[in-house]
C-alpha positions in Angstrom: 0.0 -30.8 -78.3 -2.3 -33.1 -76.3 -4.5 -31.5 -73.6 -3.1 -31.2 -69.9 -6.5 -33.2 -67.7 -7.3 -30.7 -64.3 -5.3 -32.3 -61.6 -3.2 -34.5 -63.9 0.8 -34.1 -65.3 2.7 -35.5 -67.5 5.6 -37.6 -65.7 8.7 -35.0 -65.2 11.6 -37.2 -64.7 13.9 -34.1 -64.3 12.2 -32.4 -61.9 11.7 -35.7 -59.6 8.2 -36.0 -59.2 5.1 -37.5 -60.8 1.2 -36.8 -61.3 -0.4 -34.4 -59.3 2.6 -32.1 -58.2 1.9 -29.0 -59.9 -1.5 -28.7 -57.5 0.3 -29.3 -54.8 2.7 -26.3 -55.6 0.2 -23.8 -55.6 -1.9 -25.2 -52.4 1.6 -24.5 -50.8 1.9 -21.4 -52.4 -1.4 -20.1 -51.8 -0.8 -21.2 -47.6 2.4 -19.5 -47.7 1.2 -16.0 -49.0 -1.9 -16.5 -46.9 0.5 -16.7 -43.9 2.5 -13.5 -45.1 -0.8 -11.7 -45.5 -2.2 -12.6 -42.0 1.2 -11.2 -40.6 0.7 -7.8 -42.4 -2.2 -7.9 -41.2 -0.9 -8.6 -37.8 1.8 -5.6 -37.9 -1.1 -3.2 -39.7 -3.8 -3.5 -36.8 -0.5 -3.1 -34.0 0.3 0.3 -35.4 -3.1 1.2 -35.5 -3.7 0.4 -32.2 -0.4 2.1 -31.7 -1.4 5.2 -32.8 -4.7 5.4 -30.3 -2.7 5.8 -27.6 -1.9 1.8 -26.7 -5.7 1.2 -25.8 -7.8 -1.9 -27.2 -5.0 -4.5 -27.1 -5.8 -8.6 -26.0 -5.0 -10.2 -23.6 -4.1 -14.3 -24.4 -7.4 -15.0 -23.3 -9.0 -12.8 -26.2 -10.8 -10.1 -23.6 -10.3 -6.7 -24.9 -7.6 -4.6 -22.0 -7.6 -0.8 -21.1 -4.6 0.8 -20.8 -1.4 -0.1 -23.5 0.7 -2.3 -22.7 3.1 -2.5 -19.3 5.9 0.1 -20.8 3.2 2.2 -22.2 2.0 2.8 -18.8 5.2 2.9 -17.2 5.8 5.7 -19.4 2.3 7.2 -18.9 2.8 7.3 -14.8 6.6 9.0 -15.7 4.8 11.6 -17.7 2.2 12.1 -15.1 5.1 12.3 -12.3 7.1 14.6 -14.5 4.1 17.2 -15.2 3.0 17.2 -11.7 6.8 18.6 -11.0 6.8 21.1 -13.8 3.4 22.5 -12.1 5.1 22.8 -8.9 8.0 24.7 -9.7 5.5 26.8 -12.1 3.5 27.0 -8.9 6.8 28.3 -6.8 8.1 30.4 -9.6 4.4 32.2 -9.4 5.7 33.1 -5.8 8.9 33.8 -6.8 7.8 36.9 -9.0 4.7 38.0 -6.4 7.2 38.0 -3.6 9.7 39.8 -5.8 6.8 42.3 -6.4 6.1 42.8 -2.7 9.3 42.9 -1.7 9.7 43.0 2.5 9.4 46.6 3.9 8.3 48.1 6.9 5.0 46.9 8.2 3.0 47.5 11.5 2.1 43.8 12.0 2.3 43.0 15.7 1.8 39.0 16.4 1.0 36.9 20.3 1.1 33.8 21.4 -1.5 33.3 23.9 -3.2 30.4 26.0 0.0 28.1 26.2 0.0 28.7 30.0 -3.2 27.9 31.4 -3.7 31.8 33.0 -6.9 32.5 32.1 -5.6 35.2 29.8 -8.3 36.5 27.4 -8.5 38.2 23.8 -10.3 41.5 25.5 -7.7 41.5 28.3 -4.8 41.9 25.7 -4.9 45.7 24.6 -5.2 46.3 20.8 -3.9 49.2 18.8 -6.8 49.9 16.1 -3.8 51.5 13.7 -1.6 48.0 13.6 -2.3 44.5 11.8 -2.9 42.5 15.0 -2.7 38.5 15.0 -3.5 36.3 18.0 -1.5 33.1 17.6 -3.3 30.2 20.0 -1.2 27.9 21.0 -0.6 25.2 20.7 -2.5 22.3 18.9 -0.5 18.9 19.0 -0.4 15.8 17.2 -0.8 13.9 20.2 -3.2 12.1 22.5 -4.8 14.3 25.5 -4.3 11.4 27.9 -2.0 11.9 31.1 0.8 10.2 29.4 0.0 11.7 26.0 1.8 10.0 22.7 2.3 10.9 19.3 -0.9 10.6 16.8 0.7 10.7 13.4 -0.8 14.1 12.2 -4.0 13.9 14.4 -3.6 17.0 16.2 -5.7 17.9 19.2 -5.8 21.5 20.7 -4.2 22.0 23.8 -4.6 25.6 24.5 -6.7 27.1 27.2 -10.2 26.2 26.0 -12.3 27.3 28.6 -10.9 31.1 27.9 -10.0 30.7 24.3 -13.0 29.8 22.9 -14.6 30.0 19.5 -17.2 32.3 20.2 -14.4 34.6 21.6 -12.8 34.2 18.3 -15.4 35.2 16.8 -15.9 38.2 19.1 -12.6 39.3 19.2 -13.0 39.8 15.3 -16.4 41.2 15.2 -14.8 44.1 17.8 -11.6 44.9 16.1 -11.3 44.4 12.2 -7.8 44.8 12.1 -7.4 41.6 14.7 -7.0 37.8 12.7 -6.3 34.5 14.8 -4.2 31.7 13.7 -2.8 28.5 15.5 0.7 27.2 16.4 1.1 23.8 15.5 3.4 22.2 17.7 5.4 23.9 20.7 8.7 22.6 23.4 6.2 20.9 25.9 3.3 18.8 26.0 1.3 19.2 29.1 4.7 21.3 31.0 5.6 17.8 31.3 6.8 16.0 27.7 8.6 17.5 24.8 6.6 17.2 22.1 8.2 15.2 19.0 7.8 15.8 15.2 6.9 11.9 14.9 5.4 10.6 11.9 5.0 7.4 10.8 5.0 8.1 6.8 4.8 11.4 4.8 1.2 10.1 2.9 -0.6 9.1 6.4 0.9 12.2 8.7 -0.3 14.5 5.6 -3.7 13.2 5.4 -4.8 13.3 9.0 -3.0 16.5 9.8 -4.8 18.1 6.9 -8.2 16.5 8.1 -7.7 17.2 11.6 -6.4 20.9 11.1 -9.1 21.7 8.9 -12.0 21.1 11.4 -10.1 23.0 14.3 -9.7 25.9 12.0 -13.2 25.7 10.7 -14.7 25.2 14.9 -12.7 28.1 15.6 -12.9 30.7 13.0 -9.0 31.0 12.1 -7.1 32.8 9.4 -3.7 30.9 9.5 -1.2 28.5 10.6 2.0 28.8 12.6 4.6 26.2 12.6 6.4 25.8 15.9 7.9 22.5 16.1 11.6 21.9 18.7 11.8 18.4 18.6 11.9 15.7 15.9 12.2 11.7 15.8 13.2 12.4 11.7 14.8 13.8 9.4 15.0 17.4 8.2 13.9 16.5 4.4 10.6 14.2 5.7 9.7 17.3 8.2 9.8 19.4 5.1 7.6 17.7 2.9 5.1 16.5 5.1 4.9 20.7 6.4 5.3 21.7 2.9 2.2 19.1 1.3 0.2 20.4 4.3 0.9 24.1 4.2 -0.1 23.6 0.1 -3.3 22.2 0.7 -3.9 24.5 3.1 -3.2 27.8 1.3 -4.5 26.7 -2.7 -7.5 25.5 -0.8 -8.2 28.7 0.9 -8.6 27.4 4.0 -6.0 29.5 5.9 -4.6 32.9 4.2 -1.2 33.2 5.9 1.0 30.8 7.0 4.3 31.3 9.5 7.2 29.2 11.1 9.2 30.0 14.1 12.7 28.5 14.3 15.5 29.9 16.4 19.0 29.0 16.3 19.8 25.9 17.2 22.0 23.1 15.3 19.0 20.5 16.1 16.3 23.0 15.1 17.3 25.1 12.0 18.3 22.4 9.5 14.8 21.0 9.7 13.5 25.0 9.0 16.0 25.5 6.5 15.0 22.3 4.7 11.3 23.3 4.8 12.7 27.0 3.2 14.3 25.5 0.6 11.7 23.4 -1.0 8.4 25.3 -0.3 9.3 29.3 1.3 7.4 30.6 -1.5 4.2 29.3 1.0 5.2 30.9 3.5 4.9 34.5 4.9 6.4 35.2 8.0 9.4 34.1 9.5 8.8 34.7 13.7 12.3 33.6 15.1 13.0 33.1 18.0 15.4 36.1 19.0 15.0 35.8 23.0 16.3 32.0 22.4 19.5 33.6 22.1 21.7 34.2 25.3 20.7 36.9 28.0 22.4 39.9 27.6 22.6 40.4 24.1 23.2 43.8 22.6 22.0 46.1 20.2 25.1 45.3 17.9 24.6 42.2 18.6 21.0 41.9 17.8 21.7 43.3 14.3 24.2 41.1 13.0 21.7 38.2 14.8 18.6 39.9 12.2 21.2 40.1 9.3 22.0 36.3 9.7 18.7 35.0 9.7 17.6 37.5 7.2 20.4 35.8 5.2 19.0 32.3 6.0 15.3 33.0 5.4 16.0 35.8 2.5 13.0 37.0 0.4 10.3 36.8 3.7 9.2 38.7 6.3 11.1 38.2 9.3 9.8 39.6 12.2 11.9 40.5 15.5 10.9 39.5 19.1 11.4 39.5 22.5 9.5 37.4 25.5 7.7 38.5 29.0 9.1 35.1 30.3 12.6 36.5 31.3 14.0 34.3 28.5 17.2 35.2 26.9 17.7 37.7 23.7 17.4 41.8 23.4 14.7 43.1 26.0 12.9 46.5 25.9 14.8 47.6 29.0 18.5 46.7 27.1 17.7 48.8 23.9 14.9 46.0 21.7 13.4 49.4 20.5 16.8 51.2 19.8 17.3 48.0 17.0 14.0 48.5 16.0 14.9 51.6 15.1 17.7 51.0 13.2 15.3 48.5 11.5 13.0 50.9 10.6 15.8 53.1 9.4 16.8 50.8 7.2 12.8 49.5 5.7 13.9 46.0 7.2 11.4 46.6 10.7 8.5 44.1 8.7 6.7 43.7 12.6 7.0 42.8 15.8 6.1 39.7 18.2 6.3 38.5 21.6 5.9 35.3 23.5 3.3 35.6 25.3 0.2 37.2 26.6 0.3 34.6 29.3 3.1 35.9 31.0 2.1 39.1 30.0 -0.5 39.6 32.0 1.1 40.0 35.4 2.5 43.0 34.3 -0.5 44.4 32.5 0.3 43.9 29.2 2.8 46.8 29.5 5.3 45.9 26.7 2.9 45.1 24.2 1.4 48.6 24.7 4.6 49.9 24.0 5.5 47.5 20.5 2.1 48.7 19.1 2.6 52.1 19.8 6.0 52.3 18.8 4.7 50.7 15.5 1.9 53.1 15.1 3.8 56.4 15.9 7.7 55.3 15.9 8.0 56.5 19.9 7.9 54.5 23.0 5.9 56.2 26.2 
């Protein structure tokens, strides 16, 4: 058999080619398996980089990205949306079972507005029962300007309560004298300056949060306050944007201690509840008391009356304390003189009296405060002098 030369073959009629073909076979064997192994390759490092999380990939310009690719972070931002949820409603189920553990009963908590009038009504002139829970309520502070045509500021609130009277060092004294006395701040109101109504107005839930929570934070810090009321009438939205921009702020609030109680103060009112019923829904489990409005209700009202009034609302706003009221301004409702503490009575009766307030000290005052006299005793010692 003669010797095959490197490079060289024997003519192959049959298979149709001459000299030289056999090496050309194998070059184009050797790029095809090359090709296949580059594309293992290929599919090899992609799981890899796969399996730590998406990160390291290239862009077409060879520069090493952070991140995975678009649909990897799509699903990361899904997963961060979805846990953020699940740790809210672990957060309201928390409150679920506290509140559960303290449910409502009986409680001498007596609550004021004060210093929404302008008549030089004081903390010392308002007579304080050392055997009751006792909380001032300034009001109010406003999201709007302090101008003599004042306008909405989009969560900027200002205060508008009577500051030469109210002031922070009284705070601070009232507190010092009596250790069962804590002051919080009503957020909102009807009237701006007697003159405006005062709109819940903001322009986006993110912007109305953020400067409400700035802007409430240094008012509560400049005046020494425990807590928050929530006491808006009128609103230029809807019920489900009041909620969460109320809600995101009462949150912040609370989980960063910088208020310890937190109330609203509806009243019935087709153009009023909804917005508080919305705010229940989502986030009650921040919130403690429930002052409604009772003397919004017609003139006249009577002690049967008055009950199935309290049973509704306990109905609406079930699970919190809801306080009964009645105001000095000859407003409508259940007044002391019609039979306010024969109800209370029944309350009581019943472990449903969880405290008392009135609206206001301002008007109060005329009259020498005799009413409140009378709510804290009857707390204190269930009798009326």
């Amino acid at each position: 058999m003669g010797k095959r030369r490197r490079g060289v073959a024997r003519d192959s009629p049959s298979l149709g080619f001459v000299g030289g073909g056999s090496q050309l076979r194998r070059k184009e064997g050797n790029g095809r398996r090359g090709c296949r192994q580059r594309q293992r390759h290929g599919r090899e490092e992609k799981k890899r980089t796969q399996r730590r999380g998406g990160l390291g990939w290239l862009s077409s310009s060879g520069r090493r990205r952070v991140g995975g690719t678009g649909e990897e972070r799509r699903k990361g931002k899904r997963k961060g949306k979805k846990e953020k949820v699940a740790e809210e409603e672990r957060g309201r189920e928390r409150m679920r079972r506290k509140r559960e553990e303290t449910a409502p009963s009986n409680s001498k908590l007596f609550r004021e507005y004060i210093g929404a009038e302008d008549k030089g009504v004081t903390f010392s002139d308002v007579p304080i029962n050392p055997n009751v829970e006792f909380h001032f309520i300034l009001s109010f502070a406003i999201d709007y300007t302090t101008t003599s045509h004042p306008s909405p500021t989009n969560g900027n609130f200002n205060v508008f309560w009577d500051t030469h009277h109210l002031t922070p060092s009284s705070v601070s004294s009232i507190k010092a004298h009596h250790s069962n006395v804590k002051v919080a701040m009503s957020l909102g109101g009807d009237t701006v300056q007697d003159r405006h109504n005062v709109y819940f107005n903001p322009r986006s839930i993110n912007s109305w949060v953020q400067n409400a929570i700035q802007s409430i934070t240094e008012i509560v810090k400049t005046y020494n306050l425990d807590g928050i009321d929530i006491d808006y009438e009128h609103f230029s939205t809807d019920p489900e944007t009041f909620a969460e921009c109320i809600g995101r702020l009462l949150f912040y609030l609370k989980q960063q201690g910088i208020v310890s109680f937190a109330s609203i103060a509806p009243y019935e009112s087709d153009s009023v509840q909804p917005y508080y019923l919305a705010l229940w829904k989502k986030y009650g489990h921040l919130i403690d008391y429930v002052n409604f409005q009772f003397y919004a209700y017609k003139k006249g009202t009577t002690v049967p009356q008055f009950m199935e009034y309290f049973k509704e609302q306990s109905s609406n706003y079930e699970g919190v304390n809801v306080l009964v009221s009645f105001g000095t301004d000859n407003s409508g409702g259940l007044s002391p003189e019609n039979g306010f503490f024969e109800a209370c009575n029944r309350l009581r009766e019943a472990n449903k009296l969880h405290g008392i307030f009135i609206w206001s000290a301002d008007d109060s005052k005329k009259a020498g405060f005799r009413y409140e006299k009378q709510s804290q005793m009857f707390l204190d010692k269930n009798k009326v002098d």
